[in-house]
C-alpha positions in Angstrom: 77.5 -8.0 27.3 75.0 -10.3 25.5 75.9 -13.5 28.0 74.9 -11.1 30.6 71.6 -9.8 28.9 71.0 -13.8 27.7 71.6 -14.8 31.2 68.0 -13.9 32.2 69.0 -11.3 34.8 67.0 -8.0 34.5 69.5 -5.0 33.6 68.2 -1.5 34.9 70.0 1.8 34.1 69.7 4.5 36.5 69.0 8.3 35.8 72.3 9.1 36.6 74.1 6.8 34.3 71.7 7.8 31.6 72.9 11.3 32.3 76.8 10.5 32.2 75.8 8.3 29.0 73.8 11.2 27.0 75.8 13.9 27.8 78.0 12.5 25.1 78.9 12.9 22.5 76.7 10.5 20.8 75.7 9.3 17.2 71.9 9.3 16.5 72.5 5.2 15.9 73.6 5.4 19.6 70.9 6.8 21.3 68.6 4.5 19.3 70.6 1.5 20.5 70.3 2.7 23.8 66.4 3.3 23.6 66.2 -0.5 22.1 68.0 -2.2 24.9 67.2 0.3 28.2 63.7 1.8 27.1 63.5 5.5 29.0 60.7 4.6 30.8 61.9 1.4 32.6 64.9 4.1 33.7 65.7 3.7 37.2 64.9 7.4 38.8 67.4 8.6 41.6 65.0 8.8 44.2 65.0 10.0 48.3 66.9 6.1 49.3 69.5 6.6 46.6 70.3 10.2 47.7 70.4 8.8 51.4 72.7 6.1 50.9 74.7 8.0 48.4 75.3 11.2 50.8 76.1 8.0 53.3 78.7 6.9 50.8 80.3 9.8 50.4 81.2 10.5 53.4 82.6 6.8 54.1 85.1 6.6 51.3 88.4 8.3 51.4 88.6 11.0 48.3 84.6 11.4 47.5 84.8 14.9 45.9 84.6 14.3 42.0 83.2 10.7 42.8 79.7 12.2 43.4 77.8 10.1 40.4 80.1 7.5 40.7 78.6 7.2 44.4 75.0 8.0 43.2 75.5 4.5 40.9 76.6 2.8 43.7 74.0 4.0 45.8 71.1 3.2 43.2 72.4 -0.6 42.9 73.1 -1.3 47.2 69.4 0.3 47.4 67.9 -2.4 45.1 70.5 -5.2 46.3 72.1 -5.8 42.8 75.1 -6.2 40.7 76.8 -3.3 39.2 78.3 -3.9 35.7 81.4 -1.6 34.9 83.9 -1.2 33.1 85.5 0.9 35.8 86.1 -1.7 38.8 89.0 0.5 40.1 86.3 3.3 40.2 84.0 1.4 42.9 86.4 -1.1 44.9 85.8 1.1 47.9 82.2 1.2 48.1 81.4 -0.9 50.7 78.5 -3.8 50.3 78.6 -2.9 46.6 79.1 -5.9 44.3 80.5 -5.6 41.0 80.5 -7.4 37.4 
């Protein structure tokens, strides 16, 4: 994580993953680390394009249902032509012109 924070390349963090993140559980030291590093107002907001390509999404991949934020991620980073970090590769391999980290 800190070669790809020191590597100069902007890091957003979309409603949605805020949302999977805080529903927790979390440890007040957590959410502060969180605030520090992704401030809640530079948040990335799940807007009308994100909803668009992510409705696309679903109905492109094979087993969608349960994958509905997992395609809303997906969607947020193809709308803004970025990267998506995970830890969860297997979780996104079938997204179509979606890159991952």
């Amino acid at each position: 994580m800190t070669e790809l924070i020191n590597s100069g390349e902007p890091l957003i963090v979309p409603t949605v993953v805020l949302y999977e993140w805080l529903r927790g559980p979390r440890l007040p030291q957590e959410l502060d680390a969180c605030e520090e590093l992704f401030p809640q107002d530079q948040i990335v907001v799940f807007g009308l394009a994100e909803a668009r390509v992510a409705s696309r999404l679903y109905r492109e991949v094979r087993h969608p249902r349960g994958r509905e934020i997992d395609l809303a991620i997906a969607a947020t980073a193809i709308t803004r032509d970025a990267a998506l970090w995970t830890l969860n590769h297997d979780d996104f391999r079938d997204i179509a012109h979606l890159t991952l980290i």
